[in-house]
TIKEDO-310157 format. One record per residue: residue number from 1; residue in three letters; x, y, z negated of N, C-alpha, C, O, CB in turn. Coordinates in steps of 0.05 Angstrom, whole numbers, always signed. Glycine has a CB too. Layout:
N
+-----+-----+--------+--------+--------+--------+--------+--------+--------+--------+--------+--------+--------+--------+--------+--------+--------+
|   n | res |   n_px |   n_py |   n_pz |  ca_px |  ca_py |  ca_pz |   c_px |   c_py |   c_pz |   o_px |   o_py |   o_pz |  cb_px |  cb_py |  cb_pz |
+-----+-----+--------+--------+--------+--------+--------+--------+--------+--------+--------+--------+--------+--------+--------+--------+--------+
| NUM | ALA |      X |      Y |      Z |      X |      Y |      Z |      X |      Y |      Z |      X |      Y |      Z |      X |      Y |      Z |
...
+-----+-----+--------+--------+--------+--------+--------+--------+--------+--------+--------+--------+--------+--------+--------+--------+--------+
//
This chain:
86
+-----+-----+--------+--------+--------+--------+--------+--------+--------+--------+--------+--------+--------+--------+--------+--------+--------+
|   n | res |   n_px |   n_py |   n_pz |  ca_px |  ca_py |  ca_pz |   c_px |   c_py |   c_pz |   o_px |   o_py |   o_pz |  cb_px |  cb_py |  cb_pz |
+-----+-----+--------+--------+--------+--------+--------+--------+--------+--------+--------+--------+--------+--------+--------+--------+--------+
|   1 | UNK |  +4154 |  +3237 |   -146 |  +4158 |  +3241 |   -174 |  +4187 |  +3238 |   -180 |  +4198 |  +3217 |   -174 |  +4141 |  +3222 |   -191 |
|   2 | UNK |  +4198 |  +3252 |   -189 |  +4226 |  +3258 |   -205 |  +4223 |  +3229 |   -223 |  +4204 |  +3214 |   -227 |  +4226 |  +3294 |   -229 |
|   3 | UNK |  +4251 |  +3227 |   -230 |  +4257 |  +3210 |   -257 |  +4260 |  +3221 |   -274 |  +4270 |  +3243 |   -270 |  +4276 |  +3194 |   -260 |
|   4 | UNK |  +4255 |  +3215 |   -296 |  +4256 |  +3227 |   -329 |  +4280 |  +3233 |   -327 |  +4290 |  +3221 |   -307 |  +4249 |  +3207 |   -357 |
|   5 | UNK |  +4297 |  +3248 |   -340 |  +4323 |  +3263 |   -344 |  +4332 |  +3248 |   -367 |  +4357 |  +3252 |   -370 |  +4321 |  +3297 |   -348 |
|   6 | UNK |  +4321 |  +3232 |   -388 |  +4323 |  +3213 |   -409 |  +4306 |  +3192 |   -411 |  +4287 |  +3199 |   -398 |  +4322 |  +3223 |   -430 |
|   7 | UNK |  +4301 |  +3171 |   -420 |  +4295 |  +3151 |   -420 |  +4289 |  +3138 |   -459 |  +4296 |  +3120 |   -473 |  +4315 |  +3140 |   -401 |
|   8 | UNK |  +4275 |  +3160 |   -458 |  +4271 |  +3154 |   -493 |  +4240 |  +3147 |   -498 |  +4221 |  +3162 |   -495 |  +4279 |  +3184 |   -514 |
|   9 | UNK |  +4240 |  +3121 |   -507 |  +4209 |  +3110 |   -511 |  +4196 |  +3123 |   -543 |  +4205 |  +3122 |   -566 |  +4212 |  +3068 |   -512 |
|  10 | UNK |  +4167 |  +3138 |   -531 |  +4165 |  +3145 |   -559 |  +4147 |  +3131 |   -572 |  +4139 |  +3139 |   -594 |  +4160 |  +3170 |   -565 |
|  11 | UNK |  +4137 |  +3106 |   -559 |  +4122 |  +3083 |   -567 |  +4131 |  +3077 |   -589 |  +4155 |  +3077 |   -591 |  +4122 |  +3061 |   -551 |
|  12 | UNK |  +4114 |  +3071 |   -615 |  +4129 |  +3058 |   -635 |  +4116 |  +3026 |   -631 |  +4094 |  +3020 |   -622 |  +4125 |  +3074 |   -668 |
|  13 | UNK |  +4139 |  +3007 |   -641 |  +4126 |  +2976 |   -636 |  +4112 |  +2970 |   -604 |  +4091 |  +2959 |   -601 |  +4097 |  +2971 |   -660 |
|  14 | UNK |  +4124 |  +2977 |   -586 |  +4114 |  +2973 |   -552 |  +4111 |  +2950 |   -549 |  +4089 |  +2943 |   -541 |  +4132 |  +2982 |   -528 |
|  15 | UNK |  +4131 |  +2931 |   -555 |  +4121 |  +2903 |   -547 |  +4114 |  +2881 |   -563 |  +4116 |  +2857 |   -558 |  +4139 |  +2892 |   -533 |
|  16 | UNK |  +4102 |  +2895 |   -592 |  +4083 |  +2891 |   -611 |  +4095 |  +2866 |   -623 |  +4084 |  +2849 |   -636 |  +4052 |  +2890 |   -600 |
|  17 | UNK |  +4127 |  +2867 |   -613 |  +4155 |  +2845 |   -626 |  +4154 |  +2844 |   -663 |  +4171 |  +2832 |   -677 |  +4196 |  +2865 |   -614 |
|  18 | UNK |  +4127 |  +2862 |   -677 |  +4137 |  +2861 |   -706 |  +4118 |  +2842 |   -712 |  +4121 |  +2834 |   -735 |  +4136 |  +2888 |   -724 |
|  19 | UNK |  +4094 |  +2827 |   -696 |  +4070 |  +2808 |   -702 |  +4059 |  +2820 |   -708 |  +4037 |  +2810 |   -710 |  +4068 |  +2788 |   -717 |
|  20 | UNK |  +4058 |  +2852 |   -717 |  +4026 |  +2862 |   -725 |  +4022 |  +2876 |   -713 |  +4042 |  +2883 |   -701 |  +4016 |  +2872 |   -748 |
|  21 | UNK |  +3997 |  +2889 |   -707 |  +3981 |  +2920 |   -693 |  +3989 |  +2940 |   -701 |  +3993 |  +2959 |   -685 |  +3953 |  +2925 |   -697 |
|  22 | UNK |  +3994 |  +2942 |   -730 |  +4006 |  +2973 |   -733 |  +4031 |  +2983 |   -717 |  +4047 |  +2966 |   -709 |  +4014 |  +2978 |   -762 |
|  23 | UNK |  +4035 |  +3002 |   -713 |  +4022 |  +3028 |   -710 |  +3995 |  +3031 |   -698 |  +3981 |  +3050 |   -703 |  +4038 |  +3042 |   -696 |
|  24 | UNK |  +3990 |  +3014 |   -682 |  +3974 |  +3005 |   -658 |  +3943 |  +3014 |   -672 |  +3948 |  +3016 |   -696 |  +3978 |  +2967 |   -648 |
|  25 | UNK |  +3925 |  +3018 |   -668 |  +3895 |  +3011 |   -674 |  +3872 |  +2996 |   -653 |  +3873 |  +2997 |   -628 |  +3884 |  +3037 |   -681 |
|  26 | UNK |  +3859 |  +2988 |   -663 |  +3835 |  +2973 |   -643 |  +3824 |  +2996 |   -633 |  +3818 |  +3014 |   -649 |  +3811 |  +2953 |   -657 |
|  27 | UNK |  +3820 |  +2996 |   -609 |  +3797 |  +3009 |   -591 |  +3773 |  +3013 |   -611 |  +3774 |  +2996 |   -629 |  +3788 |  +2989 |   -563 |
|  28 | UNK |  +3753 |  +3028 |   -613 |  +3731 |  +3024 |   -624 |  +3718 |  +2995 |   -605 |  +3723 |  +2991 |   -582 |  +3715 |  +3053 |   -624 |
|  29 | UNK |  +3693 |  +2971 |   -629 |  +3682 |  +2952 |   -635 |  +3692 |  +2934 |   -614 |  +3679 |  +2920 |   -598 |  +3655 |  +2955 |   -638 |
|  30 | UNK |  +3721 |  +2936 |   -617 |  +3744 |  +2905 |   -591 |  +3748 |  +2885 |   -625 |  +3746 |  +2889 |   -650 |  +3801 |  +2925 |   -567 |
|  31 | UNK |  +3756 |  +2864 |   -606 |  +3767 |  +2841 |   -620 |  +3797 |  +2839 |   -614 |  +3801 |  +2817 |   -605 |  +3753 |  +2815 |   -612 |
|  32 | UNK |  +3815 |  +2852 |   -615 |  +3843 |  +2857 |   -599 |  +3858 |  +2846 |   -632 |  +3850 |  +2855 |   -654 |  +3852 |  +2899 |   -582 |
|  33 | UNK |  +3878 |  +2827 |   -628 |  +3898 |  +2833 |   -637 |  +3922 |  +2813 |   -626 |  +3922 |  +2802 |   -603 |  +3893 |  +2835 |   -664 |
|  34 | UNK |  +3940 |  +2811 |   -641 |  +3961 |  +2801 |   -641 |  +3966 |  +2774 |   -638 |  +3953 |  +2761 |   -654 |  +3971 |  +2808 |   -658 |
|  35 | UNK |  +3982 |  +2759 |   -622 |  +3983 |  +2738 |   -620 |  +4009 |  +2721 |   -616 |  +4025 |  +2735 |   -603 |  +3968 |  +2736 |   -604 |
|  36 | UNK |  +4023 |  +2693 |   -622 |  +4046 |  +2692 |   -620 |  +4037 |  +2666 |   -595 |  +4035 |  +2641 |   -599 |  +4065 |  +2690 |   -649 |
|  37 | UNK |  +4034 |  +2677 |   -579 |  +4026 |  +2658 |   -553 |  +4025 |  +2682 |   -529 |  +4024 |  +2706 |   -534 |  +3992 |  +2639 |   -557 |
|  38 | UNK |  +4025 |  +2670 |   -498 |  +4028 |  +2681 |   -479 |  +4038 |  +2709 |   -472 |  +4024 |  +2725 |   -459 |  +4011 |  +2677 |   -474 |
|  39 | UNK |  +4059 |  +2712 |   -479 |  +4076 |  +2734 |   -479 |  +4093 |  +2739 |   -446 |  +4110 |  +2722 |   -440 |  +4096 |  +2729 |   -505 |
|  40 | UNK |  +4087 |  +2760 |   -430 |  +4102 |  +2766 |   -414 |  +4133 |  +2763 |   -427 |  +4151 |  +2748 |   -419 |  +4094 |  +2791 |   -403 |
|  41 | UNK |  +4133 |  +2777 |   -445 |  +4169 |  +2782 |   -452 |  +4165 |  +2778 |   -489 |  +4145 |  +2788 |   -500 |  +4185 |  +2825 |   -440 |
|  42 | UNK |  +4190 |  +2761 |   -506 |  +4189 |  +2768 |   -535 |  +4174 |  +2744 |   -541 |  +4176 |  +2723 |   -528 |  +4174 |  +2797 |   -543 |
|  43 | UNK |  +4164 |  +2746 |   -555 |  +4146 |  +2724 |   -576 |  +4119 |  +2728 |   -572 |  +4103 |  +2712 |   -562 |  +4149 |  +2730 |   -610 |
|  44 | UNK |  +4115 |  +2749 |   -579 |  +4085 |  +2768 |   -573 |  +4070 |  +2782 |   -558 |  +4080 |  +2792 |   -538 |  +4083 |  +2782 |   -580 |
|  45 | UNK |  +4046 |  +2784 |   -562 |  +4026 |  +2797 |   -539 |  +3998 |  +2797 |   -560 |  +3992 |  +2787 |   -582 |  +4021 |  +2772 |   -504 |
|  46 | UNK |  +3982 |  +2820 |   -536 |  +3960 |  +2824 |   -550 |  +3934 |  +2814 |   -536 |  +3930 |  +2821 |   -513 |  +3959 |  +2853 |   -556 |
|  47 | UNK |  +3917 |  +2798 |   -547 |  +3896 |  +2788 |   -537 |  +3866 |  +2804 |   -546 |  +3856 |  +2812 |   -567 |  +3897 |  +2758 |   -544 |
|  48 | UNK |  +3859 |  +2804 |   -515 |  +3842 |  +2828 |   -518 |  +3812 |  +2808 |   -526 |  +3809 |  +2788 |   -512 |  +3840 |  +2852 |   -484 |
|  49 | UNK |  +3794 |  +2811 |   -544 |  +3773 |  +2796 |   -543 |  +3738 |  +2788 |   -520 |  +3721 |  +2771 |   -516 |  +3770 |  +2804 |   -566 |
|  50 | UNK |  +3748 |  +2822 |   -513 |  +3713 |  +2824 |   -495 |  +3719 |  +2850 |   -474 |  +3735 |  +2867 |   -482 |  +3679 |  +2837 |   -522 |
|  51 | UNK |  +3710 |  +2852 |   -456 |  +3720 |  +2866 |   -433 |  +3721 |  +2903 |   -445 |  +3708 |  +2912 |   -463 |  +3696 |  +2858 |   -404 |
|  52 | UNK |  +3735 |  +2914 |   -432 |  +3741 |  +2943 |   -444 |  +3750 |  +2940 |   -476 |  +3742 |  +2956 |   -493 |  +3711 |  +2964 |   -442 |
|  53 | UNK |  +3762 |  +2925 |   -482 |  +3781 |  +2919 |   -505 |  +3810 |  +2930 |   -510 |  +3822 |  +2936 |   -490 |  +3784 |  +2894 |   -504 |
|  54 | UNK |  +3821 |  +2933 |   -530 |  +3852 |  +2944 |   -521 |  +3856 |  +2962 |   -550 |  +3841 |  +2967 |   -568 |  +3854 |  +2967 |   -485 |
|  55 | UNK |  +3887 |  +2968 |   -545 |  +3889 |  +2979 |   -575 |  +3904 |  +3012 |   -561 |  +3913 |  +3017 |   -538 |  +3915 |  +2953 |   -605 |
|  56 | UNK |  +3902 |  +3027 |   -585 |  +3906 |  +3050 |   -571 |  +3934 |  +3064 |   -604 |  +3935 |  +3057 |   -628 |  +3865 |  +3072 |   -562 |
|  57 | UNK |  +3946 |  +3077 |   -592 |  +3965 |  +3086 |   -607 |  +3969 |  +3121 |   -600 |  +3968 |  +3128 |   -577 |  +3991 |  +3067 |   -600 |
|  58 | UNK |  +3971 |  +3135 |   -614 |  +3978 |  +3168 |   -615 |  +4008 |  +3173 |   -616 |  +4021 |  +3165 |   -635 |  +3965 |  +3184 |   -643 |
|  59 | UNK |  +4020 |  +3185 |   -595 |  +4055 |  +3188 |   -597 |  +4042 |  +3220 |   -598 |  +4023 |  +3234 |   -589 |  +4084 |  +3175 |   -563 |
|  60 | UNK |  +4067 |  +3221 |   -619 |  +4081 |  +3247 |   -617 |  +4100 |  +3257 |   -607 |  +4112 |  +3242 |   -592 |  +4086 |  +3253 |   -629 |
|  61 | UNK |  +4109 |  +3283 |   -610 |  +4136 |  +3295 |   -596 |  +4141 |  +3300 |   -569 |  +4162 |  +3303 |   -556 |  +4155 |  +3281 |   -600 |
|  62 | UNK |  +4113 |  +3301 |   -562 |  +4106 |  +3312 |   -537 |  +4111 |  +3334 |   -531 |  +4112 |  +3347 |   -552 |  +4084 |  +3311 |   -532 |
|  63 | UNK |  +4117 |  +3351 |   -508 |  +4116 |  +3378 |   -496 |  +4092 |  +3378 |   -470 |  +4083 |  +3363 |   -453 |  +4148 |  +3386 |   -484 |
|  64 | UNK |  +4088 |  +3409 |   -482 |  +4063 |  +3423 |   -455 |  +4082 |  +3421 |   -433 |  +4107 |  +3425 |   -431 |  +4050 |  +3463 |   -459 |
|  65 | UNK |  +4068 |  +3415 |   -418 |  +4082 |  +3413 |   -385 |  +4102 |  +3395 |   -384 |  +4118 |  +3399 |   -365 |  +4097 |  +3439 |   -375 |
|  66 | UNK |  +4107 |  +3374 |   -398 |  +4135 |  +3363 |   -399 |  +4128 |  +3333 |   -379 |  +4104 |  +3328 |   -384 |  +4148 |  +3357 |   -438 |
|  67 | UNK |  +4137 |  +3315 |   -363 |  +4130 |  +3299 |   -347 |  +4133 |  +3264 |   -367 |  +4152 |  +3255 |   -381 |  +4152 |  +3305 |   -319 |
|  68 | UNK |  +4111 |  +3256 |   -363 |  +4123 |  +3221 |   -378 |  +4109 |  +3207 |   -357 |  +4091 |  +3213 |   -341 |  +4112 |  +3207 |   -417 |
|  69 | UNK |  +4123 |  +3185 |   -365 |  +4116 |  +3154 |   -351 |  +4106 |  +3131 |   -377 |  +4115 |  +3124 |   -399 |  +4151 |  +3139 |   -333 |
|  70 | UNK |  +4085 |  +3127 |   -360 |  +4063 |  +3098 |   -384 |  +4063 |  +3081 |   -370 |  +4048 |  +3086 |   -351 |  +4027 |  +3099 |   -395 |
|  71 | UNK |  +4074 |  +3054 |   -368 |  +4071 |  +3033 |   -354 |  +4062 |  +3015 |   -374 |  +4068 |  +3018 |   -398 |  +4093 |  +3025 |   -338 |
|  72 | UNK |  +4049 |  +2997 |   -366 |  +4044 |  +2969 |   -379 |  +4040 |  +2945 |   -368 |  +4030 |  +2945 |   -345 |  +4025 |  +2968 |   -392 |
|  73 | UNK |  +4043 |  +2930 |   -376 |  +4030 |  +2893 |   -357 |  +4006 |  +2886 |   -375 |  +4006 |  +2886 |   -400 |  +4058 |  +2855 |   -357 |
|  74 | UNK |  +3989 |  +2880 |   -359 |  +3974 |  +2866 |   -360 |  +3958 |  +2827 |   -349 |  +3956 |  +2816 |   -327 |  +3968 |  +2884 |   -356 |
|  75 | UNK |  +3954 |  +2824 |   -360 |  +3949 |  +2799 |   -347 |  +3924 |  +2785 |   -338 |  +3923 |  +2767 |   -355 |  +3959 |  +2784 |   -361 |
|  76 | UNK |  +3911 |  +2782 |   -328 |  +3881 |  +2764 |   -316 |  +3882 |  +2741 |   -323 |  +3900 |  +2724 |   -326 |  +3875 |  +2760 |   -284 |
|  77 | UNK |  +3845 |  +2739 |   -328 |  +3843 |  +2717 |   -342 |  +3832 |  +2696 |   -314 |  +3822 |  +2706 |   -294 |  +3820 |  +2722 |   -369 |
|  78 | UNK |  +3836 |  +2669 |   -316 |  +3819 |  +2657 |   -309 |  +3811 |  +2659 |   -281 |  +3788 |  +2667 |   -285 |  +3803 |  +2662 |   -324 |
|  79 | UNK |  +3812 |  +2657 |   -258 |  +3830 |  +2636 |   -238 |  +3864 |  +2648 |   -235 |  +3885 |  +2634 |   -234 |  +3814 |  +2636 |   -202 |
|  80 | UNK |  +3863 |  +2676 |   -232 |  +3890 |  +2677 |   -229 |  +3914 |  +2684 |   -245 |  +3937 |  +2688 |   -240 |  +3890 |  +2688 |   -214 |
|  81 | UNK |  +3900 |  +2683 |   -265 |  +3928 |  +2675 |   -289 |  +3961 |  +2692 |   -279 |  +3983 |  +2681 |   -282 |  +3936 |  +2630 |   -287 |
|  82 | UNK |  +3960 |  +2711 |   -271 |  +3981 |  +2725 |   -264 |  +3980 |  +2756 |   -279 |  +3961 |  +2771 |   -283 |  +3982 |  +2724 |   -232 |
|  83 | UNK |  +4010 |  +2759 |   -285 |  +4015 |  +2789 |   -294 |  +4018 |  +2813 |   -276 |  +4032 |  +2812 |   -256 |  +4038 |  +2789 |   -308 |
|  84 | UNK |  +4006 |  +2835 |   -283 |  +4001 |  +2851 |   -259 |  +4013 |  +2881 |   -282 |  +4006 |  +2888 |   -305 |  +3960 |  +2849 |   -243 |
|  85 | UNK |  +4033 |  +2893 |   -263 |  +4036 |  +2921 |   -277 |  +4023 |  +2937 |   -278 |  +4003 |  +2934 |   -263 |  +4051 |  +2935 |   -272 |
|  86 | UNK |  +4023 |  +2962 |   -294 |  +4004 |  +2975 |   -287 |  +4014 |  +3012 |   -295 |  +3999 |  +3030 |   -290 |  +3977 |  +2960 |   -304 |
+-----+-----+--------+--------+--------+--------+--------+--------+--------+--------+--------+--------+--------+--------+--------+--------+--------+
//
């Protein structure tokens, strides 16, 4: 895979640094939100409530055929307590 030719995030609020969910929305019937505890990076992070949980966001300014990269961390609960990319 090539590297992006720019490096422009079209995430709005990515590391959810404003304390709230918006732009963000809940997954349909999750308990997800915002939290000012256990943060890989920043202040903030999102705590997911029940398994397949998570919040989902719509970017725009996309192109047909055009190449992106989605990374995220995630973290495990409970013995191994470690952050894992993804």
């Amino acid at each position: 895979m090539e590297a992006p030719s720019s490096a422009t995030n079209t995430v709005t609020n990515p590391g959810l640094e404003t304390g709230a969910l918006t732009p963000w929305t809940q997954s349909a019937g999750t308990e997800s939100s915002v939290v000012a505890s256990n943060p890989r990076s920043g202040t903030y992070s999102l705590r997911n409530g029940a398994s397949a949980s998570g919040a989902v966001q719509t970017v725009g300014g996309l192109t047909s055929g055009g190449t992106y990269l989605l990374a995220g961390w995630a973290k495990q609960p409970p013995p191994e307590r470690k952050w894992q990319s993804a």
